[in-house]
N, C-alpha and C positions, 0 to 999 in steps of 0.2 A: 612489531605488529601487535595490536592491541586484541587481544581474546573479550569478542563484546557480552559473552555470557560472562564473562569473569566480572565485568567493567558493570554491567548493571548489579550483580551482586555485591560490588562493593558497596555501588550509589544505595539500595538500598539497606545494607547492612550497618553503615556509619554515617548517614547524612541523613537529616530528617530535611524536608522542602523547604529550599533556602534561594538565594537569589541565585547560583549557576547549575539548580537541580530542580526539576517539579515533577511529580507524577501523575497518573491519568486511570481512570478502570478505562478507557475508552475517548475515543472522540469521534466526530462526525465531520468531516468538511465535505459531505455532497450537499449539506440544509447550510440556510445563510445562518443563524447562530450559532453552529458549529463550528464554519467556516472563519465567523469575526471573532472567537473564545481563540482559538489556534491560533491565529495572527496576532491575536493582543499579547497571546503569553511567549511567542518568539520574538516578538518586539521587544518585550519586558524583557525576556531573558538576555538577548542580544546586547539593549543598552545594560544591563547590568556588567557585564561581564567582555569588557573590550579588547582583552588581550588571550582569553582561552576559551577553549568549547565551554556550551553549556547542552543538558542533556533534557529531555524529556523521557520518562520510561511511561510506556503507554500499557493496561491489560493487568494492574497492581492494584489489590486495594486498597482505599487510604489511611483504612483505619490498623491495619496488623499487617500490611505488607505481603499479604499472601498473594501468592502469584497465579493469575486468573486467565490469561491470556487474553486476545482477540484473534480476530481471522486476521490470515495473510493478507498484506496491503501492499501494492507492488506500482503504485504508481511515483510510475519513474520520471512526472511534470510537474513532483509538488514544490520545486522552485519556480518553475513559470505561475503557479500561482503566488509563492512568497514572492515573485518582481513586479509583479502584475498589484500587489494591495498595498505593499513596502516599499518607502523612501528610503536609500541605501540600504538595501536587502541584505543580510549577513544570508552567508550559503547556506542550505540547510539539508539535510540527510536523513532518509527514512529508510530503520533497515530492518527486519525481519528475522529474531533471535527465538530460535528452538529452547527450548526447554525439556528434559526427560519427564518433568510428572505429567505434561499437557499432552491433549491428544494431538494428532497427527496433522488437523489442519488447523491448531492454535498455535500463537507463539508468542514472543513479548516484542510490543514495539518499541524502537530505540531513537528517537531524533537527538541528532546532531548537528548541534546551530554553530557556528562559526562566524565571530564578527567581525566587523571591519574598520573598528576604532574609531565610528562618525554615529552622530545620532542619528538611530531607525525610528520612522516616525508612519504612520499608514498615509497611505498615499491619498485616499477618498473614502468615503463613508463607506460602512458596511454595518448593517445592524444598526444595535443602537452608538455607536463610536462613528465621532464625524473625521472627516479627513484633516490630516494636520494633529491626531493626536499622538502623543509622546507616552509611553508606556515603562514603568520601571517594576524592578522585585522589591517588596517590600518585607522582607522576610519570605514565606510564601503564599504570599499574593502578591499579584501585578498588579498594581497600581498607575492611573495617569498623572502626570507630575508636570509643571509647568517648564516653558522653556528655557529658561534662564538654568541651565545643568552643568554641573563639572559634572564628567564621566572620570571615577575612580578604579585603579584595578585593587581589589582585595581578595581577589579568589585563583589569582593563575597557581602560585603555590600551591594551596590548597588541591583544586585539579590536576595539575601533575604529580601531584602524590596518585593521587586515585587514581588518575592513567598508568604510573610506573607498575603498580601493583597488580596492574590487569595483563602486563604482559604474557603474550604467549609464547611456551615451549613445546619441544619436541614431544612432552609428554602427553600436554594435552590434544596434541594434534594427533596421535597414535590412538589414544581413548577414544576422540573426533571419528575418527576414520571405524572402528571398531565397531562401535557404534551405529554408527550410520549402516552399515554393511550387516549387523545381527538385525536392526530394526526393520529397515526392507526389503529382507530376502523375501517375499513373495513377488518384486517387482525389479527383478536382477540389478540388483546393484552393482554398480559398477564406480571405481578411483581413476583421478591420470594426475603428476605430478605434472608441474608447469615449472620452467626454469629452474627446476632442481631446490623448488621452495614450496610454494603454492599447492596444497592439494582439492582437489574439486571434487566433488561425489556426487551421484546420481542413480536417478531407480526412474523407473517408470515401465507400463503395459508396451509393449512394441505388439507393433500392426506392419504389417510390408503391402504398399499401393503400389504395383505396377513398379516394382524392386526399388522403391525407395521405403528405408523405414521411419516409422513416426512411433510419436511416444502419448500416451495418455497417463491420467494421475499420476503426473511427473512431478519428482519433488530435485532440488538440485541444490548442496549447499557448498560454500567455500568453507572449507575445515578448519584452516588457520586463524580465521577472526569469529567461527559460530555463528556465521550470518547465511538466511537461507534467501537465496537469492530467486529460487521460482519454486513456487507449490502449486499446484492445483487440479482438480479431481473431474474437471470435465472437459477440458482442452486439446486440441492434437498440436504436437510440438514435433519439431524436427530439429534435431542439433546436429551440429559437422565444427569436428574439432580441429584444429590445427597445432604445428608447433610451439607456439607462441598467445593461442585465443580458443577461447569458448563461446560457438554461437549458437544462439536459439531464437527460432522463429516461432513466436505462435498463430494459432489460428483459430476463428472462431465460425459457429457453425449455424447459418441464418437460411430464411429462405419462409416463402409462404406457400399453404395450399399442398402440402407434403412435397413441396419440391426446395433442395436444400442445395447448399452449396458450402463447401470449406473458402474462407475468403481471409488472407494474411493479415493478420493485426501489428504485431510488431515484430522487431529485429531487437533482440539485446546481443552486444557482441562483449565481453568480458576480454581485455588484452593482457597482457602479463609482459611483465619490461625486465629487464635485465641488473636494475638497481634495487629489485625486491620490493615491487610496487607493484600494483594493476588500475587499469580504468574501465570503467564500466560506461560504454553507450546505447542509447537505444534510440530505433529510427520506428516513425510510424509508419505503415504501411500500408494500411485501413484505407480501401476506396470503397463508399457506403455502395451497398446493390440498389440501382433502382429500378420502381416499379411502375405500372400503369396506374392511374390515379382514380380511374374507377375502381379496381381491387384493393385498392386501400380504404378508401373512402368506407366500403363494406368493412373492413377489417376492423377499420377505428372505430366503427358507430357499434358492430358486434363487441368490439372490448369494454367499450361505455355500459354495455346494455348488463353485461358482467361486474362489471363493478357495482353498478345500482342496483341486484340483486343482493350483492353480498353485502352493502349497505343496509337494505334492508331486511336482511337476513333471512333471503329466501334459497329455497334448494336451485342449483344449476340442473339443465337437462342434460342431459348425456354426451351431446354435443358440445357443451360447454362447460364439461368438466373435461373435457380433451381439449378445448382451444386455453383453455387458464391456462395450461401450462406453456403455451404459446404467448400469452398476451405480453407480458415483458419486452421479450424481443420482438414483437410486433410493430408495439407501440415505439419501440427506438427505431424501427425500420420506419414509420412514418414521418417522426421525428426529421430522422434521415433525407428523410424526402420530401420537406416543406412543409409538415405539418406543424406548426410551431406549439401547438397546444397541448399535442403529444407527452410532451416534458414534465408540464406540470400534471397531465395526466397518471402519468408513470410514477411521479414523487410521489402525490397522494394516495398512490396505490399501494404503497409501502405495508401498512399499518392492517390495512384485511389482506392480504396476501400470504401476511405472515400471521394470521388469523385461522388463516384456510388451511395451510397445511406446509409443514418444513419444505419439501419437495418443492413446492411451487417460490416460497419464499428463495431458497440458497438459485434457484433461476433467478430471480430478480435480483439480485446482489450480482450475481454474473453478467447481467444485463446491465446493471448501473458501472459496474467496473471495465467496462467497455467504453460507456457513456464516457467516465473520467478521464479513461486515456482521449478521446477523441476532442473533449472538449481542451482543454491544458496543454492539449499539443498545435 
């Protein structure tokens, strides 16, 4: 089993960006440019490299490799967008690697693309790249290349070196565990071994509703590969372990006019097999609430009216420095509910939101990561 903090310090440590490695300070796929860069360079990567993984490490920077982190990214549909823009899609994997020097809600992102020995070509335009384009690595840069292509393998060697070296031991999995367990003892950490291999770790705030209990700023990682599987600082989660699986339910917490509701978003069920493997699935769960369309209608035109203050950069009234921090998830509850304009509402509110003040901003980030699971699923 492969130790994916070990796996990216190797990539960085002996391989400057080459055709089966590129690095990232960051990327975006909820904006269309974001979206078409990320698909160009899994294309490129994929057709490069047809017989082994290729890696993107995401939250590095390009210049000295210092490691910078990003926020937790946990969308667990960013295939259904690689099948959805990609001709013969190579699989692709996004996973969430802790670091000791980074704070607690950064970490390094890790994509692992895996191809499928057929040229990956985008499916339809996106951006400025029309559909039908062919993408390769040209050292590091992806480049588009005509179709007339041998696909060469010159990098599997090379990559199972670097895989062999990132293996994981018992040692590091004891450090793993260690670790985890001194870092958040304010949020009772807790271990369970799975099939006498697998160890899982876990902290979070416990609440008991009506004798069931739930968890907030729940962080939860798999030990044996350094991949943190769920982080987050304003959620209620419920998990029920079994012999065999680790599951977690989250839920997110909507409602207009100070009347709220906890309403299920997903299922991740984490299964552990007997050949020293596990799968990870996740079901959506998310039924949007709806609402009467007179209280909306108010809601949206009140959140417009906030926006175009802070455009023009005037003071909110007191009422409206309580509903901002509502307006995020408003605007997706309208969304939700037929308002199609909502969306691009909410996009462009990115940029004064996080103007206005972190608080209201790390809301909208919580609200668009809602958005992504419900849109991909």
């Amino acid at each position: 089993m492969i130790n994916k903090r070990l796996l990216i310090k190797n990539l960085l440590a002996h391989n400057d960006e080459n055709s089966f490695y590129d690095k990232k300070r960051k990327i975006n796929i909820s904006e269309k440019e974001g979206k078409a860069k990320f698909l160009k360079h899994v294309c490129a990567l994929s057709n490069s490299n047809p017989k082994n993984n290729s890696y993107i490490v995401i939250g590095v920077e390009d210049d000295d490799n210092e490691i910078i982190g990003v926020d937790f990214f946990d969308d667990s549909k960013i295939q259904n967008l690689i099948n959805a823009y990609l001709t013969n899609p190579p699989i692709v994997q996004y996973e969430n690697i802790p670091f000791p020097n980074l704070p607690n809600h950064k970490v390094v992102g890790l994509v692992t693309i895996r191809a499928n020995n057929k040229i990956t070509s985008l499916r339809k335009n996106i951006w400025k790249y029309y559909g039908g384009a062919v993408f390769f690595r040209d050292g590091s840069i992806s480049m588009p290349k005509a179709f007339d292509i041998t696909i060469e393998d010159v990098n599997s060697k090379i990559v199972e070196s670097i895989e062999n070296h990132a293996q994981n031991n018992i040692e590091y999995t004891l450090n793993g565990v260690f670790d985890f367990l001194n870092s958040r003892k304010d949020y009772h950490p807790e271990y369970r071994v799975f099939k006498e291999y697998f160890v899982v770790c876990w902290a979070g705030q416990r609440k008991v509703v009506k004798h069931n209990m739930y968890y907030s700023r729940v962080d939860i990682e798999l030990i044996n590969e350094q991949v943190r599987l769920f982080y987050s600082t304003l959620d209620e989660v419920s998990i029920t372990i079994s012999e065999d699986s680790f599951n977690i339910i989250e839920y997110v917490h909507l409602g207009l006019q100070d009347s709220y509701n906890y309403y299920p978003l997903e299922e991740t069920v984490i299964s552990f097999k007997d050949n020293a493997s596990y799968q990870i699935n996740t079901t959506l769960l998310f039924e949007p609430p709806q609402y009467d369309k007179k209280i909306l209608h108010h809601i949206y035109n009140a959140n417009n009216a906030i926006l175009d203050k802070l455009r023009k950069g005037l003071s909110l009234s007191a009422s409206q420095q309580k509903d901002i921090k509502n307006l995020p998830a408003t605007y997706l509850i309208c969304y939700l509910n037929n308002f199609p304009d909502a969306l691009n509402k909410l996009y462009r509110a990115k940029l004064l939101l996080k103007a206005y003040s972190l608080e209201v901003y790390l809301l909208y980030k919580e609200t668009m990561r809602i958005l992504r699971k419900v849109k991909y699923s």
